[in-house]
Residue frames as qw, qx, qy, qz and C-alpha x, y, z in Angstrom:
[[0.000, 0.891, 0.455, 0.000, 0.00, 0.00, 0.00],
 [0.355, 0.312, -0.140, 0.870, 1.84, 3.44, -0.97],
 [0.131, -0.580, -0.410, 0.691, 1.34, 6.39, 1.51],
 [0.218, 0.735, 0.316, 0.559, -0.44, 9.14, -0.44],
 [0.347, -0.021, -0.230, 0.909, 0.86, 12.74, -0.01],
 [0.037, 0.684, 0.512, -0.518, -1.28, 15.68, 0.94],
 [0.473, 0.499, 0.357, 0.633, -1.60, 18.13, -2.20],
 [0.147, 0.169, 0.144, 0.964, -1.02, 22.00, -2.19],
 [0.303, -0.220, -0.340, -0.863, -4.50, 22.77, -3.27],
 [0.648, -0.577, -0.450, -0.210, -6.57, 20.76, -0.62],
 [0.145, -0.611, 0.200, -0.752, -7.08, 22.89, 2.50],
 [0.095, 0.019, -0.931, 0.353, -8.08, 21.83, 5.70],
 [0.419, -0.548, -0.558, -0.461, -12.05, 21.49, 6.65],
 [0.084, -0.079, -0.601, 0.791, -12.67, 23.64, 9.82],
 [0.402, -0.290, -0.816, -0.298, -15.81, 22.78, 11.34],
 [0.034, -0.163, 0.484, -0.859, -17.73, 24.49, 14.02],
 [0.436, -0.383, -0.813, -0.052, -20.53, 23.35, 15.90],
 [0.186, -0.405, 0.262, -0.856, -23.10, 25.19, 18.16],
 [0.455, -0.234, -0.855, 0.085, -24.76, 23.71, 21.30],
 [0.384, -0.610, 0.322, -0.613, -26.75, 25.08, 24.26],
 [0.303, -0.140, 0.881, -0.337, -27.76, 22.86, 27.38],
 [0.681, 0.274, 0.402, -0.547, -30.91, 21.66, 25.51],
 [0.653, 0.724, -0.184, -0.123, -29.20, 20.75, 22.32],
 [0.057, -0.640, 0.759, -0.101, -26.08, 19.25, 24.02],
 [0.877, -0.181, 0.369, -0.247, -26.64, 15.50, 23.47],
 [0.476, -0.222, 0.755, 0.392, -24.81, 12.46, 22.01],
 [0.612, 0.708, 0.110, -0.334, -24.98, 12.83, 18.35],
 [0.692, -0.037, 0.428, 0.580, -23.11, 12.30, 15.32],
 [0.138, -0.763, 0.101, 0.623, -21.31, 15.64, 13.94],
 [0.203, 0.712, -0.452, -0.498, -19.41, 14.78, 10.73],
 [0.917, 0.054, 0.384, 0.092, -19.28, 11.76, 8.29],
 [0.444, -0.510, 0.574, 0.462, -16.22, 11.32, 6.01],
 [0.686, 0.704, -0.015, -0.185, -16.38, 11.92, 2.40],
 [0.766, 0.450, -0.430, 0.161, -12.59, 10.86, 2.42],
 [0.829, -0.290, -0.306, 0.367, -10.20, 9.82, 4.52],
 [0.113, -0.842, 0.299, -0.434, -8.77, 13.15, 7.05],
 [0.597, -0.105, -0.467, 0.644, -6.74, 13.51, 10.26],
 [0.351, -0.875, -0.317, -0.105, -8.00, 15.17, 13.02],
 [0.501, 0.446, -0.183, 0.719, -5.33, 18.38, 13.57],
 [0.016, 0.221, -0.248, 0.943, -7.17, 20.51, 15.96],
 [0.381, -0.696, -0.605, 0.058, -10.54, 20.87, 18.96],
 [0.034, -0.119, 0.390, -0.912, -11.37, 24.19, 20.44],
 [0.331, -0.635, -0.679, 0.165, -14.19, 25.37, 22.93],
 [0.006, -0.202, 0.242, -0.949, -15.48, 28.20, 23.71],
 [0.333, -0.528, -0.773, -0.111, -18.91, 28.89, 25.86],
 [0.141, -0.655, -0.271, -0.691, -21.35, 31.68, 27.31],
 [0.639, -0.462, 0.365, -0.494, -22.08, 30.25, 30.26],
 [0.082, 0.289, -0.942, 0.151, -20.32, 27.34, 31.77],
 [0.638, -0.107, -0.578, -0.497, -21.90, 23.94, 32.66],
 [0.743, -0.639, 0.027, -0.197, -23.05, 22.39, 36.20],
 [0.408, -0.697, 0.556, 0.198, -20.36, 20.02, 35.38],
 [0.912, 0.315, 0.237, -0.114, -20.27, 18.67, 32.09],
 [0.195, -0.553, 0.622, 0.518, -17.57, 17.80, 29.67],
 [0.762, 0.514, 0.072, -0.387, -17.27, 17.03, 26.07],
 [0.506, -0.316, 0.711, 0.373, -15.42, 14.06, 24.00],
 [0.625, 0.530, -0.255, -0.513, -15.06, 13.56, 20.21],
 [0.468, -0.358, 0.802, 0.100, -15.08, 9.85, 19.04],
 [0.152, 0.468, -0.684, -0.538, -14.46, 8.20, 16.42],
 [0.693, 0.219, 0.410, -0.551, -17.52, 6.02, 15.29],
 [0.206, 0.268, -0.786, -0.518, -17.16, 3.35, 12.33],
 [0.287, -0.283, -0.854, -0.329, -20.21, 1.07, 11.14],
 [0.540, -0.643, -0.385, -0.382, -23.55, 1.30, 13.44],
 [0.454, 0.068, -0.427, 0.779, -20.79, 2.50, 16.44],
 [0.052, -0.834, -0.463, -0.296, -22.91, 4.93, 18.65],
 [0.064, 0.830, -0.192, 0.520, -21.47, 8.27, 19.66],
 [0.357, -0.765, 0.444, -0.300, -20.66, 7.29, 23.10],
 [0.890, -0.209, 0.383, 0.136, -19.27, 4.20, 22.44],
 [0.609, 0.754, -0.149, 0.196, -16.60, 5.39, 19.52],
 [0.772, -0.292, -0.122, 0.551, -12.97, 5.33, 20.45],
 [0.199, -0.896, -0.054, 0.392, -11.69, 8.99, 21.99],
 [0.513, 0.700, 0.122, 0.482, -10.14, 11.14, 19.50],
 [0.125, -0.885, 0.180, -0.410, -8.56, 13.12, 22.65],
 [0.669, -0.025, -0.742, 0.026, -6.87, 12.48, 25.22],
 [0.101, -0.218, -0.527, 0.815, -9.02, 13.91, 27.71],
 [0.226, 0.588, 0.588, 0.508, -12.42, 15.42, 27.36],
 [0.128, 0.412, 0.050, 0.901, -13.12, 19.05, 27.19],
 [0.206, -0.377, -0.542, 0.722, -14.05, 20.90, 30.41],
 [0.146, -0.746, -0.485, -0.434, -17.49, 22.78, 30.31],
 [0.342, -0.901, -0.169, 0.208, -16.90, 24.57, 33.16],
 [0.663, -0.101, 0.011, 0.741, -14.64, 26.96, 33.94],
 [0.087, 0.627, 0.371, -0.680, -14.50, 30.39, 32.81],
 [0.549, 0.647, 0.498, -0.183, -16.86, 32.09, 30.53],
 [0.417, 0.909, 0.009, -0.009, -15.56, 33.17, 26.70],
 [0.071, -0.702, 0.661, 0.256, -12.20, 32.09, 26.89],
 [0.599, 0.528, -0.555, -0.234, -10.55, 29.36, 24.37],
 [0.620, -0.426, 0.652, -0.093, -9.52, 25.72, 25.20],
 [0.483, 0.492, -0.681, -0.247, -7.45, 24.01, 23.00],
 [0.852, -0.378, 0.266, -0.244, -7.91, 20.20, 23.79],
 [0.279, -0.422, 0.834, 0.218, -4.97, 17.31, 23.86],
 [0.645, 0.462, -0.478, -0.378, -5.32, 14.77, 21.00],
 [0.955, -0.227, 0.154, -0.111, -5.19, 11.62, 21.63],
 [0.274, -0.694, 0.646, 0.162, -1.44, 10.19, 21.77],
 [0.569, -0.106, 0.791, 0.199, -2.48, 6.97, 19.68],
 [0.102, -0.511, 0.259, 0.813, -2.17, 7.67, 15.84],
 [0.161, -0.221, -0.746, -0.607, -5.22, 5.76, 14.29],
 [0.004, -0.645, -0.688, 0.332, -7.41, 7.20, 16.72],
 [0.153, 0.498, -0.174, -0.836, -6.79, 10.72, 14.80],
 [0.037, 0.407, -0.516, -0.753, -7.83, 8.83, 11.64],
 [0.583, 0.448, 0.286, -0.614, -11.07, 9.09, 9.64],
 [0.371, 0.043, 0.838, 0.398, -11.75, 6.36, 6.90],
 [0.389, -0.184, -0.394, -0.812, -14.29, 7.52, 4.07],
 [0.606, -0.228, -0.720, -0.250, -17.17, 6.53, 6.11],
 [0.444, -0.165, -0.566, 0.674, -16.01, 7.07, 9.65],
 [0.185, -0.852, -0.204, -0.445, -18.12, 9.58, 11.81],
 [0.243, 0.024, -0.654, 0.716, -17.07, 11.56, 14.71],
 [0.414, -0.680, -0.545, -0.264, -19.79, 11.67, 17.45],
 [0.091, 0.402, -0.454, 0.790, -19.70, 13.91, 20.10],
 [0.560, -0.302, -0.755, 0.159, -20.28, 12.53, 23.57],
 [0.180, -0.689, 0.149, -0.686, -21.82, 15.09, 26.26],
 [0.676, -0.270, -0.643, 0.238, -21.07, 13.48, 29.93],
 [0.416, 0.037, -0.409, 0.811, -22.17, 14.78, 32.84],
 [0.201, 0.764, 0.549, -0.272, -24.38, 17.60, 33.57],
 [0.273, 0.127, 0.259, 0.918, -24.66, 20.42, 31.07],
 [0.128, -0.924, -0.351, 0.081, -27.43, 22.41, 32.68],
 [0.273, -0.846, 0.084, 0.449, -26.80, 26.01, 32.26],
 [0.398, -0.178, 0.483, 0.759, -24.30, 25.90, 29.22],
 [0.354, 0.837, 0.315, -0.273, -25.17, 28.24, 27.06],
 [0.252, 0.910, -0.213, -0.252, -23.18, 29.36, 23.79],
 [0.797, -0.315, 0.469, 0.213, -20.87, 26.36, 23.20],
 [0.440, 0.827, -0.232, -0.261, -18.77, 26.66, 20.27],
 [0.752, -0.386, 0.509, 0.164, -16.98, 23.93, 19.27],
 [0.528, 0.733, -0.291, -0.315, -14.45, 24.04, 16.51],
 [0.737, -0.282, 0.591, 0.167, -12.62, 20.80, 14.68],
 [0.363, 0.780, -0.324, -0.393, -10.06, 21.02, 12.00],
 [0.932, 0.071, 0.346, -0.081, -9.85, 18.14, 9.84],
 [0.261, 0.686, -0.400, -0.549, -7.13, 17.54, 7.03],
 [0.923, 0.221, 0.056, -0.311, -7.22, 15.56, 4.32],
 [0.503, -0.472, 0.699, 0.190, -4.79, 12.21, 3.60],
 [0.590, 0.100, 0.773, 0.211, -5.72, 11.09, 0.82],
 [0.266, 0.438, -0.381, -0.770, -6.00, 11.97, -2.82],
 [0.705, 0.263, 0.582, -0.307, -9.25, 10.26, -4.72]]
């Protein structure tokens, strides 16, 4: 199997997601039209949660969001304080970053997320492959 190369002319796909506390459930966010690598997770948020947090996981055949394997390696803190950034850690094992055509990522809400308001959740994908 050769390694294909990223090209020049394909960009990355930066994805943002919006969530209050009513709208914060397990779900699936993003299916694969080719094969990417997850590069990047921020957070931002209006109003923090009781105590919730948020994980992105990788989801393949009839996989449901909260049972996908973490794409972090940690999930994102809902609390804390209001309107500032949080870059999150990536997972450390190097086919959990990576999205087959097909592959969703589902985002798991755990915890409580009363009260969050304004959640902003950005995720920057690049592509690996060349179709």
């Amino acid at each position: 199997m050769s390694q294909k190369k990223f090209r020049a002319n394909d960009h990355d796909l930066v994805l943002t997601f919006l969530f209050d506390a009513a709208t914060a459930v397990d779900r699936d966010a993003f299916i694969a039209d080719r094969p990417y690598r997850l590069r990047s997770v921020e957070r931002s948020f209006g109003t923090a949660s009781a105590s919730g947090q948020l994980d992105l996981r990788k989801c393949t055949g009839t996989t449901a969001p909260a049972s996908g394997t973490s794409m972090l390696n940690g999930a994102l803190a809902l609390t804390g304080t209001a309107n500032s950034v949080s870059a999150a850690t990536l997972s450390g094992t190097a086919s959990s970053l990576l999205l087959a055509d097909g592959d969703r990522i589902g985002f798991d809400f755990v915890g409580t997320v009363t009260n969050l308001v304004g959640l902003a959740v950005t995720v920057v994908l690049r592509p690996t492959d060349i179709r």
